[in-house]
N, C-alpha and C positions, 0 to 999 in steps of 0.2 A: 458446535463451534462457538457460539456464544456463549454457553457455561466455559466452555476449556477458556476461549479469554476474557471469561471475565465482563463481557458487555461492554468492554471498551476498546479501542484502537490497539492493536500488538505492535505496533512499531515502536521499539529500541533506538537509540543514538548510540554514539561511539564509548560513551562512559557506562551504557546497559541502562539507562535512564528512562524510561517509558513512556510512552504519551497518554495525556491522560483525559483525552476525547472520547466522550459512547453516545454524542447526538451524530448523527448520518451516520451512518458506518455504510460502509462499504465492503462488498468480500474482494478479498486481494486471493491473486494466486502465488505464493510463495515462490516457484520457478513456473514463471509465464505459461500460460497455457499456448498462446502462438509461439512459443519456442519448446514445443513439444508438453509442456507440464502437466498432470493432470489435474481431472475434477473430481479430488478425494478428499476428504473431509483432511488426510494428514500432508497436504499441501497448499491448505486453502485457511486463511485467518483475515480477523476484522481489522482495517483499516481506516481513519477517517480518510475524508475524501482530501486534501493535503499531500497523508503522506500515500494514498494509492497512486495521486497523483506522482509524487517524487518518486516510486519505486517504478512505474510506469517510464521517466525519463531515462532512469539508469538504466533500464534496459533495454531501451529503444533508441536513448540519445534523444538529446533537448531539440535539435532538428525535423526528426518525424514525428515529436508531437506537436510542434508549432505546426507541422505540414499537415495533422489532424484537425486543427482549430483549437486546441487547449491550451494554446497560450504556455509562456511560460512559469514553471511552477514556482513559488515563494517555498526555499524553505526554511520551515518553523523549527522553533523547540518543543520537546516535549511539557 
């Protein structure tokens, strides 16, 4: 996983624009693992802690992560 991306953050924006973060990374699960996803290397890529956080909201909704304590998320540019 960190050769396939590269050692940095695989988050895209809307123009295919990259981000271009590789301090923390974080593994994201591509389709949630609480919404069934699994934990296979071809579902799972690097994220800074940002955008795991932003893809965490889209799919949970900015409400139940406030109701986890993570606050709401800023998001960035790549």
């Amino acid at each position: 996983m960190f050769e396939r991306d590269g050692g940095r953050c695989a988050y895209q924006d809307d123009r295919g624009e990259r981000c271009r973060e590789t301090f923390g990374l974080e593994v994201h699960h591509r389709h949630a693992y609480a919404l069934g996803g699994s934990a296979t290397l071809d579902n799972l890529e690097l994220r800074c802690r940002p955008h795991n956080a932003l893809a965490a909201e889209e799919d949970f909704g900015q409400k139940y992560i406030e109701s986890c304590g993570a606050g709401r998320v800023t998001r960035i540019s790549p």
